[in-house]
Short mmCIF file of the C-alpha atoms (twelve columns), coordinates in Angstrom:
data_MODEL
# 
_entry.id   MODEL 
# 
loop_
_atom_site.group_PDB 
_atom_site.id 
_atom_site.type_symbol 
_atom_site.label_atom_id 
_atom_site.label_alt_id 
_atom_site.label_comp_id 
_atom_site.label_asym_id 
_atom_site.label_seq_id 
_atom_site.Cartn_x 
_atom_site.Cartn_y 
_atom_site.Cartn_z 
_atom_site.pdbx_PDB_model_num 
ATOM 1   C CA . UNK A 1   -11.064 -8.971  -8.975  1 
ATOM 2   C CA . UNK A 2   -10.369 -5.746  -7.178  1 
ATOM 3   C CA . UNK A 3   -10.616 -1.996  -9.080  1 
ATOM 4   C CA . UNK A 4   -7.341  -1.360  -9.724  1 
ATOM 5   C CA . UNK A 5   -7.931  2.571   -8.993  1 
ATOM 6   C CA . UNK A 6   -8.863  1.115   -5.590  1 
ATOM 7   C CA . UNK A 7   -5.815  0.128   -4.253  1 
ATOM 8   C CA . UNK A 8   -4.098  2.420   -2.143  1 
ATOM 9   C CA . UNK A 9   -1.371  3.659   -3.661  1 
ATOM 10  C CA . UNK A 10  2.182   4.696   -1.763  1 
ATOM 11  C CA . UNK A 11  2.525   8.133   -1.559  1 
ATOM 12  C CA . UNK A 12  5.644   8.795   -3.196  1 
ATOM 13  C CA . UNK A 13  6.953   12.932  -3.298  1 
ATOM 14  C CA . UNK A 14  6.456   12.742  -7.120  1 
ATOM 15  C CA . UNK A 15  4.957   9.980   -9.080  1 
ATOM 16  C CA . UNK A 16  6.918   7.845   -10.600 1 
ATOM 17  C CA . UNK A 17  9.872   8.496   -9.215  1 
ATOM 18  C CA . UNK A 18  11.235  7.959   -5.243  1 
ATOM 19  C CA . UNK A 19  13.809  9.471   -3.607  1 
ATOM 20  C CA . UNK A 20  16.922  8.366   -1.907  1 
ATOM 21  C CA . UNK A 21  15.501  9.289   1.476   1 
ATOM 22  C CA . UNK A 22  11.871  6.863   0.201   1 
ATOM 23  C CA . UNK A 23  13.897  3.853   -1.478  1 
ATOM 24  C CA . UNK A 24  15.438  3.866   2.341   1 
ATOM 25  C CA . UNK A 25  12.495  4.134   4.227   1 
ATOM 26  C CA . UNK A 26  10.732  1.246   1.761   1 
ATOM 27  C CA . UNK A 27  14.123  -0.844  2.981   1 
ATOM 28  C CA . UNK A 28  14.185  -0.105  6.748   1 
ATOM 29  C CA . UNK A 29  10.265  -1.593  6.373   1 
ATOM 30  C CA . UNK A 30  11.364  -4.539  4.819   1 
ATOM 31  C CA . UNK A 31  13.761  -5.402  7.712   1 
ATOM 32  C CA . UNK A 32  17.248  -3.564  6.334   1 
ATOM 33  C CA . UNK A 33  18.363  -2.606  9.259   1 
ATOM 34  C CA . UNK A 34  17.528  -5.569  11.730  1 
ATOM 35  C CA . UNK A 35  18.199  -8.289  8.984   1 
ATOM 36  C CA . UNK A 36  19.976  -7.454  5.378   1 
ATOM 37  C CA . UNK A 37  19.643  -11.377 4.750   1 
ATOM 38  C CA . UNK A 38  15.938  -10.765 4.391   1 
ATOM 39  C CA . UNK A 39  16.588  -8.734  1.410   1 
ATOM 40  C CA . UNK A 40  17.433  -9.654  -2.413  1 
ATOM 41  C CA . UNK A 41  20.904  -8.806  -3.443  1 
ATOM 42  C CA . UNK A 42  19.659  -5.916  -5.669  1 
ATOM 43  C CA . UNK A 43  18.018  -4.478  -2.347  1 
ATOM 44  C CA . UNK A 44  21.230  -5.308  -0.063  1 
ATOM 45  C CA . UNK A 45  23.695  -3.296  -2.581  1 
ATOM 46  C CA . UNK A 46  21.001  -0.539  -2.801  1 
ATOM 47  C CA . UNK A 47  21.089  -0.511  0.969   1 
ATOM 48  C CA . UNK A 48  24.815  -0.413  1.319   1 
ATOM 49  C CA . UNK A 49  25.207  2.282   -1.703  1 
ATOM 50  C CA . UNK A 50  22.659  4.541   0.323   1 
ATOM 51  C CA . UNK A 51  24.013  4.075   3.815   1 
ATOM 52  C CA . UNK A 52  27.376  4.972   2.523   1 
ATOM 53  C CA . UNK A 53  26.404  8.459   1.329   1 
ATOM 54  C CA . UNK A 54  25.857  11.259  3.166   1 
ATOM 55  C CA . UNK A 55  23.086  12.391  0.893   1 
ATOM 56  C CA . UNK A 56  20.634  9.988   2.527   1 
ATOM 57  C CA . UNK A 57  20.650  11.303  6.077   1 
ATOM 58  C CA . UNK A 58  17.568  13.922  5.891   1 
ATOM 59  C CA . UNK A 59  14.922  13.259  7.442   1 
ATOM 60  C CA . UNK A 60  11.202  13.515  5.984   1 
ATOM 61  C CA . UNK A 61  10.122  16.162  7.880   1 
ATOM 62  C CA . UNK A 62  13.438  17.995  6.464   1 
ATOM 63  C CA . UNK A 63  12.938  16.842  2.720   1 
ATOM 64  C CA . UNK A 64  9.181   18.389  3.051   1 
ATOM 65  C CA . UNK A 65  10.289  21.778  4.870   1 
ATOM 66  C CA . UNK A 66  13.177  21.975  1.919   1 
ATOM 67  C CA . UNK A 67  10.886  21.284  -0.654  1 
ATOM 68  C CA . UNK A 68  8.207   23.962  0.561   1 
ATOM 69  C CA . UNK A 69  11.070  26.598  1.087   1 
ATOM 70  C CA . UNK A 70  12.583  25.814  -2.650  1 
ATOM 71  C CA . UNK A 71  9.049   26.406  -4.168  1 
ATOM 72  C CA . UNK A 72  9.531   29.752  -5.467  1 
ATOM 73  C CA . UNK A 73  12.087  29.072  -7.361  1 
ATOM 74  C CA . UNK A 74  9.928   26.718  -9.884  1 
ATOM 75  C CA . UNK A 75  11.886  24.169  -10.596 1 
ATOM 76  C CA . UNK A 76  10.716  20.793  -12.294 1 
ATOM 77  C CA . UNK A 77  10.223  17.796  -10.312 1 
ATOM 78  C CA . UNK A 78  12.447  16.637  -11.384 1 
ATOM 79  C CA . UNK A 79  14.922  19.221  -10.724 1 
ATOM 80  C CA . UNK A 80  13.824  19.229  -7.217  1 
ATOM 81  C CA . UNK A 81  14.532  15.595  -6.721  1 
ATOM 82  C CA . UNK A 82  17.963  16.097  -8.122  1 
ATOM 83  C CA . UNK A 83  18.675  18.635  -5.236  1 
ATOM 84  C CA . UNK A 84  16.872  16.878  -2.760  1 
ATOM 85  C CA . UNK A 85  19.148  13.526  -3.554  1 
ATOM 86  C CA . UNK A 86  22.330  15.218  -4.420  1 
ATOM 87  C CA . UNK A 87  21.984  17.813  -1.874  1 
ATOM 88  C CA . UNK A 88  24.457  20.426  -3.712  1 
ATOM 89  C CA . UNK A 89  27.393  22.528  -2.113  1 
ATOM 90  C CA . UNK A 90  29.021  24.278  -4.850  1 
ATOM 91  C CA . UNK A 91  27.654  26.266  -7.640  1 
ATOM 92  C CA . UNK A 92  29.112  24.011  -10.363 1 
ATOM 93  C CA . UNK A 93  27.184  21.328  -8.620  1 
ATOM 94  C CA . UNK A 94  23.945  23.305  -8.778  1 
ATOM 95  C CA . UNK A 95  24.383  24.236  -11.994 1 
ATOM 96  C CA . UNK A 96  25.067  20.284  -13.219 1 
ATOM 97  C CA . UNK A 97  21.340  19.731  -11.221 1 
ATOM 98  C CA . UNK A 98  19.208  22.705  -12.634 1 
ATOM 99  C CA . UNK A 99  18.538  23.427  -16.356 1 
ATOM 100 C CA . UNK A 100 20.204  26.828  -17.484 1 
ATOM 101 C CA . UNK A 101 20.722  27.755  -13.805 1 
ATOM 102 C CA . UNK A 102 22.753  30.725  -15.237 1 
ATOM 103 C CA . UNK A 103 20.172  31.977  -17.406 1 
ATOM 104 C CA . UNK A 104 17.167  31.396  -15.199 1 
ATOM 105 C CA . UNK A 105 18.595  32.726  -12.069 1 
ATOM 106 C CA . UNK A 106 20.725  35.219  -10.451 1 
ATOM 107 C CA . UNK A 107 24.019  34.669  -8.078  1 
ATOM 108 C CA . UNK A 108 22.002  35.667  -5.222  1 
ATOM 109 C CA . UNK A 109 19.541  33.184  -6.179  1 
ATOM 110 C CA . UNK A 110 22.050  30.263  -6.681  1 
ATOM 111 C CA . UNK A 111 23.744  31.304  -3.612  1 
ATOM 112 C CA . UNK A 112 20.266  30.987  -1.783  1 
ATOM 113 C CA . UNK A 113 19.389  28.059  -3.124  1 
ATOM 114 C CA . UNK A 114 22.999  26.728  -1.878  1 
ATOM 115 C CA . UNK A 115 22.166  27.871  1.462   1 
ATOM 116 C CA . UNK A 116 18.431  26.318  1.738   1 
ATOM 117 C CA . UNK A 117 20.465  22.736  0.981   1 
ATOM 118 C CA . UNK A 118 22.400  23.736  3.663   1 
ATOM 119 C CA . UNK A 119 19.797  24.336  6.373   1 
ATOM 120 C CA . UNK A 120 17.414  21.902  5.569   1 
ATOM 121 C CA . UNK A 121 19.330  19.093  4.158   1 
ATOM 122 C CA . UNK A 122 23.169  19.316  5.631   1 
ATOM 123 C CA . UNK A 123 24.566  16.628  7.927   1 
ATOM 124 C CA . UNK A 124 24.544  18.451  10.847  1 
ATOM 125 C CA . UNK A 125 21.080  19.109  11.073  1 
ATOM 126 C CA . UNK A 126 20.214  15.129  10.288  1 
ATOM 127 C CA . UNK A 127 23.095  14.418  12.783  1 
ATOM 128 C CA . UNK A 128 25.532  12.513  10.611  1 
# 
């Protein structure tokens, strides 16, 4: 029987956890797009839920760049995959998404983080 450390493991953004952008990129390579029959049903409303948000359009390349610009601000993983999935607009959002935004950072520092969703993750960049 094989090492169980061995196996390659997928390379998820954080352990443990994917994000919307990886659940669709593990669907498109189990046929999604050409053929939804191939999928369970659990899969196929997963698939349908994603495709009908517009917080699943970035790209990887995108999700990366955001995720190295947003690294000064140390937020959790967790927090990070919030914004990365949710993809925030308004400060109330932002504040719903990060732990005591308001005590841990400034208006300018909201309002930057606001604007980083906005140039790495916002439809027009990914074309939607």
């Amino acid at each position: 029987m094989a090492d169980p450390k061995s196996r390659r493991r997928p390379d998820p953004m954080y352990e443990g956890q994917l994000s919307n952008l990886e659940v669709m990129d593990m669907l498109k390579k189990r046929g999604a797009k050409e053929r939804e029959n191939s999928l369970t049903e659990v899969e196929r409303q997963v698939w349908e839920y994603l495709n009908g948000t517009r917080r699943c359009t970035a790209t990887r390349q995108a999700a990366a760049e955001f995720l190295q610009a947003i690294d000064k601000f140390k937020l959790s993983k967790y927090e990070q995959l919030q914004l990365l999935n949710q993809r925030p607009l308004q400060h109330v959002e932002l504040y719903l998404l990060v732990d005591n935004c308001d005590d841990r950072f400034s208006e300018e520092e909201c309002e930057e983080l606001l604007g980083l969703v906005n140039q790495f993750l916002s439809e027009k960049r990914d074309g939607g």
